[in-house]
C-alpha positions in Angstrom: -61.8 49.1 -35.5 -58.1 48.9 -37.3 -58.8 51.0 -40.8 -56.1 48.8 -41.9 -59.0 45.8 -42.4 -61.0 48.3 -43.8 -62.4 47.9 -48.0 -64.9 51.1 -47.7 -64.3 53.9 -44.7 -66.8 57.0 -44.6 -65.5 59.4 -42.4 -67.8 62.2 -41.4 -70.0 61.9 -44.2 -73.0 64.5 -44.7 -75.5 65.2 -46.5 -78.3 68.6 -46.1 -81.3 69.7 -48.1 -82.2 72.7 -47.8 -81.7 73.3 -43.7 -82.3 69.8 -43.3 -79.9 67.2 -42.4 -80.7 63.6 -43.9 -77.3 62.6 -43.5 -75.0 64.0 -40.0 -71.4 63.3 -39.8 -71.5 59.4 -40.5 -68.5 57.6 -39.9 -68.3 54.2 -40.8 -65.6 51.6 -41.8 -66.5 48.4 -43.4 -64.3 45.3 -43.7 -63.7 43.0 -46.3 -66.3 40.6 -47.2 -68.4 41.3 -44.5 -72.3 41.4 -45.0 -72.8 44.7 -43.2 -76.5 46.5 -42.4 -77.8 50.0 -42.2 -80.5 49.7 -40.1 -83.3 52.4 -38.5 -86.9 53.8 -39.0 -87.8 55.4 -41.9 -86.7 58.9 -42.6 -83.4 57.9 -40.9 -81.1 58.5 -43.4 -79.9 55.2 -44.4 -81.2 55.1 -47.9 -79.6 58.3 -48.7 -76.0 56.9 -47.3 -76.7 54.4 -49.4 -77.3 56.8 -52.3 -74.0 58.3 -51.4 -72.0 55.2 -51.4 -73.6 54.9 -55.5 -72.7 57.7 -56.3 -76.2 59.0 -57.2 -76.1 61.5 -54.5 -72.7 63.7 -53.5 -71.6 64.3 -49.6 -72.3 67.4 -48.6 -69.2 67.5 -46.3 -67.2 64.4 -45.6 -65.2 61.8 -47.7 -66.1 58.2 -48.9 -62.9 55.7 -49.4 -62.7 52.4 -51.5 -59.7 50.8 -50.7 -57.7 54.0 -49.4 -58.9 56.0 -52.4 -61.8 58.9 -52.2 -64.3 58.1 -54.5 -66.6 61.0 -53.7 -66.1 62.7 -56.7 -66.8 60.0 -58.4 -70.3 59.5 -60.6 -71.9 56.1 -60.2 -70.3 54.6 -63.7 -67.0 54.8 -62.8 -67.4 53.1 -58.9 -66.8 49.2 -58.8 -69.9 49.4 -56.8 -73.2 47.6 -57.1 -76.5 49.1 -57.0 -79.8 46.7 -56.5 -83.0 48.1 -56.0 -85.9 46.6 -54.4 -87.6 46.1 -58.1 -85.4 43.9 -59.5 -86.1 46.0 -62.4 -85.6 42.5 -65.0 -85.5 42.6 -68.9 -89.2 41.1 -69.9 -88.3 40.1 -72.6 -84.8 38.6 -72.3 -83.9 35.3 -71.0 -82.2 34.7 -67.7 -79.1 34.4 -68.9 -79.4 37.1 -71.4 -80.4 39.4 -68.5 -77.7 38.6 -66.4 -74.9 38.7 -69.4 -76.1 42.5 -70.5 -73.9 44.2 -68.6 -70.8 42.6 -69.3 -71.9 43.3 -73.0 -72.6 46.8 -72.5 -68.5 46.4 -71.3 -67.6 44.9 -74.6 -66.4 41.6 -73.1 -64.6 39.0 -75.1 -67.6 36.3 -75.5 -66.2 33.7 -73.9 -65.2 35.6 -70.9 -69.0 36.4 -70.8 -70.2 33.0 -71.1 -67.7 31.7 -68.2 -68.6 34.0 -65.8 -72.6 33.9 -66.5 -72.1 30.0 -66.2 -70.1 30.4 -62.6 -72.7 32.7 -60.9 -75.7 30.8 -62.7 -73.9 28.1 -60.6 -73.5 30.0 -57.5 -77.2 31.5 -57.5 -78.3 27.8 -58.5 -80.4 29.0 -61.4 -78.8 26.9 -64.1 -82.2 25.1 -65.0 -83.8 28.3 -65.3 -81.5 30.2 -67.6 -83.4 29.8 -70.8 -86.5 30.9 -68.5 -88.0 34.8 -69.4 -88.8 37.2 -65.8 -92.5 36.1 -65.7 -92.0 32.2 -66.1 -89.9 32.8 -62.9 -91.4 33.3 -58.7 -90.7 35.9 -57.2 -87.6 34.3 -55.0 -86.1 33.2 -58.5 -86.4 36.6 -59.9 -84.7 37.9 -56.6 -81.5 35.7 -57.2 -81.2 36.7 -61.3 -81.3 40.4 -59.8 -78.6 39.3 -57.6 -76.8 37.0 -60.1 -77.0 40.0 -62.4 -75.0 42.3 -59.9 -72.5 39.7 -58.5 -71.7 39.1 -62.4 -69.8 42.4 -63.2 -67.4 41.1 -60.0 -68.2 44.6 -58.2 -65.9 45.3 -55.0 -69.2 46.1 -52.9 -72.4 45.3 -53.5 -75.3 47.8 -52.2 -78.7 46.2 -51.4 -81.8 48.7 -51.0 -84.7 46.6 -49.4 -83.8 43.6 -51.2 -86.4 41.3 -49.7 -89.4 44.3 -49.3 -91.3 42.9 -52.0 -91.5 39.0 -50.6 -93.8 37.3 -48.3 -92.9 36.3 -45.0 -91.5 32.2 -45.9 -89.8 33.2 -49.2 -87.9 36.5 -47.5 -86.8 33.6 -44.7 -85.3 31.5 -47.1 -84.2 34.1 -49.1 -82.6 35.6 -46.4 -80.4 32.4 -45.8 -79.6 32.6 -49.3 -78.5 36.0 -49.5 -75.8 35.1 -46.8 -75.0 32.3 -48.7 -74.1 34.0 -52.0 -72.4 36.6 -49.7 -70.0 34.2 -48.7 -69.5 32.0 -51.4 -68.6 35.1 -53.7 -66.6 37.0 -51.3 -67.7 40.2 -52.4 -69.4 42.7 -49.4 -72.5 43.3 -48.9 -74.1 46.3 -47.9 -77.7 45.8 -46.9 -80.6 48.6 -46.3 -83.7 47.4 -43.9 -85.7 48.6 -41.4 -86.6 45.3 -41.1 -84.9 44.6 -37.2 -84.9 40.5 -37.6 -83.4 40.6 -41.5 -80.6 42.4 -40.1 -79.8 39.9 -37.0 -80.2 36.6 -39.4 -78.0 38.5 -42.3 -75.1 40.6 -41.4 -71.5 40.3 -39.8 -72.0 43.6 -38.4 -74.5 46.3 -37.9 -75.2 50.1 -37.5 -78.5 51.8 -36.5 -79.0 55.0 -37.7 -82.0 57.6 -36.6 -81.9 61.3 -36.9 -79.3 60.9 -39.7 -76.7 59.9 -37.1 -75.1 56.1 -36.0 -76.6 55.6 -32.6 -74.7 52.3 -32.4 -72.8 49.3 -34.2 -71.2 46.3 -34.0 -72.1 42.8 -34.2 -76.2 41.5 -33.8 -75.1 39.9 -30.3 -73.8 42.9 -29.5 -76.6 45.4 -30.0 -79.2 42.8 -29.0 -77.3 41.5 -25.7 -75.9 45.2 -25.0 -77.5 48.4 -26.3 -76.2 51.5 -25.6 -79.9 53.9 -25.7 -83.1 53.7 -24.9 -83.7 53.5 -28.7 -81.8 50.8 -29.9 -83.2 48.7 -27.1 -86.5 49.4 -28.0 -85.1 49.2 -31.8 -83.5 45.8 -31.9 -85.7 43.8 -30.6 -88.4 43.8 -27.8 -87.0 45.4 -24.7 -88.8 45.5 -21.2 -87.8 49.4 -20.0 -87.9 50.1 -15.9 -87.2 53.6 -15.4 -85.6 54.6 -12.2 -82.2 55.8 -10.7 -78.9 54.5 -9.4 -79.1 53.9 -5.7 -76.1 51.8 -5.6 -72.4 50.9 -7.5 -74.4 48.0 -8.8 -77.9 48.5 -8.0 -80.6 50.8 -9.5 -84.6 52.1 -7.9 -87.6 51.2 -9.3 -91.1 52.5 -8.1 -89.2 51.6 -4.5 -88.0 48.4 -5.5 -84.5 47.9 -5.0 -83.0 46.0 -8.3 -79.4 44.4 -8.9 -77.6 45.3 -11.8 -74.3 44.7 -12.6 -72.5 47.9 -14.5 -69.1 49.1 -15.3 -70.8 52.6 -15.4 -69.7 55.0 -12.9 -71.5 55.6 -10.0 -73.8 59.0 -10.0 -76.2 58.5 -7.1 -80.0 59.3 -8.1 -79.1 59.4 -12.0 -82.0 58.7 -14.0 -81.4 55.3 -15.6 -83.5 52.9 -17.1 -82.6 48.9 -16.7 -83.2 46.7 -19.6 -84.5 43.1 -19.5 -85.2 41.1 -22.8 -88.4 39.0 -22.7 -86.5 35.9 -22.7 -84.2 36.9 -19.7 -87.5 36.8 -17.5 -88.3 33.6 -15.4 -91.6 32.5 -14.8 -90.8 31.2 -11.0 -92.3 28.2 -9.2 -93.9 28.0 -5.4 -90.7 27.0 -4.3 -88.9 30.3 -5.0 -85.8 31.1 -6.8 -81.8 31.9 -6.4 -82.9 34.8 -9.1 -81.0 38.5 -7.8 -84.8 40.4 -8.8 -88.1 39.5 -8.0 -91.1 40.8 -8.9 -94.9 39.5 -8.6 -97.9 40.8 -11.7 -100.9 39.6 -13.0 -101.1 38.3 -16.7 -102.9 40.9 -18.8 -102.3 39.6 -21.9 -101.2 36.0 -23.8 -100.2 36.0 -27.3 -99.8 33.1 -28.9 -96.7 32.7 -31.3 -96.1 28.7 -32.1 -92.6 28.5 -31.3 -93.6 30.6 -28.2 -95.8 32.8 -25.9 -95.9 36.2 -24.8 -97.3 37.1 -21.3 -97.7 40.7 -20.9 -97.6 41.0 -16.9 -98.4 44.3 -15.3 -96.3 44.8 -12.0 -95.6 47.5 -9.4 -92.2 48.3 -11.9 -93.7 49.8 -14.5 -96.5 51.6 -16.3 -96.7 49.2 -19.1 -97.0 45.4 -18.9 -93.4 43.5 -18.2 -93.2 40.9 -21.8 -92.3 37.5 -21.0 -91.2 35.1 -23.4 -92.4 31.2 -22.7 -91.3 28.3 -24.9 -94.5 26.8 -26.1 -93.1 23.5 -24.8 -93.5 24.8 -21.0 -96.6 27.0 -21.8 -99.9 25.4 -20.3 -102.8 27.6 -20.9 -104.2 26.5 -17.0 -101.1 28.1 -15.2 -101.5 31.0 -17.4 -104.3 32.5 -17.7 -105.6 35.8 -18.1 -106.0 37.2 -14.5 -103.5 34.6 -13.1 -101.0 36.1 -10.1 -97.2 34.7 -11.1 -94.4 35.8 -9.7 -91.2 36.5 -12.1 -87.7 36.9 -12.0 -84.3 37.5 -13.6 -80.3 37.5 -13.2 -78.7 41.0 -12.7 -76.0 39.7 -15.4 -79.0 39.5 -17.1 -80.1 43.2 -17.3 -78.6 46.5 -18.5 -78.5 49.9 -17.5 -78.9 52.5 -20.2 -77.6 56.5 -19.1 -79.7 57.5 -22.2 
């Protein structure tokens, strides 16, 4: 991307300890309020970038620029960056609106500055009925947005987000994902989310990178590292990926277990390179007696049906692969007589449809 667009630019940041490398030669530029997400596996290095960009760990080797200057050097209280841990880490015993006005005390605000701005983002956050409320008269989604009021308060040019929604169940991290993206925009400030959480990621951010190893395997938009991976990994990453190993037989065609499969690829053309093709679940057609116009056919037995409300898993084993092929069937289509445990389908897909991944 154009640097030019660029608020925060790491370029080949590092970080060792000991002979280890957490952090290898990142490089990253992130654009004006845009949510943006580290995302990988634990151990990945992600929460140590993050670290970096605080300023409560120091680069190793490399340079981290806010707004063209390098703030490496800098400690963490004198970045106009954000910092908010998983644990909220709330005053008991102060009020909601106490909590979220102590920093701009602790800058010796004038006190009417302080009241405006606690007033605007007790707007924004939509916590004004609850700003006479102390932490434990509060749910846990509520105590989620003070945390977040708290930090959008002080105006910081980023704000960094550590596992924000680790600590909520399933329905409240939903909403409270929504919300997040919300506050993101209505503030105008970026974002700069930590997960390992795959889905959190897709629903929340502009852009995306995944790390592993301590390296950026790949980034760019959700759509584009859902519809078009670039590894083995991030497919299997992002997602649930159906993997057929095989090799190129053809400029746009590609051997599996003998079964000739159209592909279409702007890769180059190395006849008998190891590839593997990538179909998502959803990609796969479930086809009638009466056949298909689909470019790949293939016929399995259902080993496996799980059940998700919204949808239904069939896990087929074919002649393509060692493990089952995943199809996705909207519940609305799914009858539990044509699929069975045991029952022969036959299935299908577009070659626009799959992907072939070099690595």
């Amino acid at each position: 991307m154009n640097n030019s667009s660029a608020v925060l630019i790491l370029d080949k940041v590092s970080k060792s300890y000991g002979n280890g490398l957490a952090v290898n030669e990142v490089s990253l530029s992130i654009r004006e309020n845009e949510f943006f997400a580290l995302l990988g596996p634990s151990g990945c290095g992600k929460t140590t970038l993050l670290r970096m960009l605080a300023g409560f760990e120091t680069p190793s080797a490399g340079c981290i620029y806010l707004d063209g200057n390098d703030i490496s050097p800098l400690p963490a209280n004198k970045r106009p960056l954000n910092l908010m841990f998983q644990s909220y880490a709330l005053f008991p015993n102060m009020t909601v609106r106490k909590n979220i006005a102590y920093g701009l005390e602790m800058e010796r605000l004038p006190e009417a500055e302080i009241r405006r701005r606690v007033d605007d983002v007790l707007s924004t956050a939509q916590l004004g009925e609850l700003a006479e409320r102390k932490p434990d008269q509060l749910s846990g989604g509520q105590r989620q947005r003070v945390a977040l009021a708290r930090a959008l308060v002080k105006r910081p040019r980023v704000l960094l987000l550590d596992e924000p929604l680790g600590a909520l169940d399933k329905k409240l991290r939903e909403k409270m994902q929504l919300e997040l993206k919300r506050l993101q925009h209505e503030s105008g400030i970026t974002f700069i989310i930590v997960t390992h959480d795959q889905e959190e990621a897709l629903v929340m951010s502009d852009r995306m990178a995944v790390l592993d190893g301590g390296k950026v395997c790949q980034c760019g938009s959700p759509t584009e590292l859902y519809e078009n991976p670039n590894s083995r990994f991030v497919a299997n990453f992002i997602g649930v990926s159906n993997l057929l190993e095989g090799v190129r037989s053809g400029p746009n065609s590609v051997r599996v277990s003998g079964q000739e499969l159209r592909v279409e690829t702007d890769a180059p053309l190395i006849t008998a390179q190891p590839v593997a093709v990538v179909v998502r679940p959803e990609r796969l057609q479930v086809l009638t007696e009466q056949g298909s116009d689909c470019d790949n056919q293939v016929t399995g037995t259902i080993v496996e049906v799980a059940y998700h409300g919204l949808d239904t898993n069939l896990h087929v084993e074919t002649a393509l692969s060692d493990k089952p092929l995943i199809v996705r069937v909207p519940s609305s289509q799914f009858e539990f007589a044509h699929f069975a445990i045991d029952t022969t389908i036959r299935l299908g897909w577009q070659a626009r449809h799959a992907r072939v991944l070099t690595r």
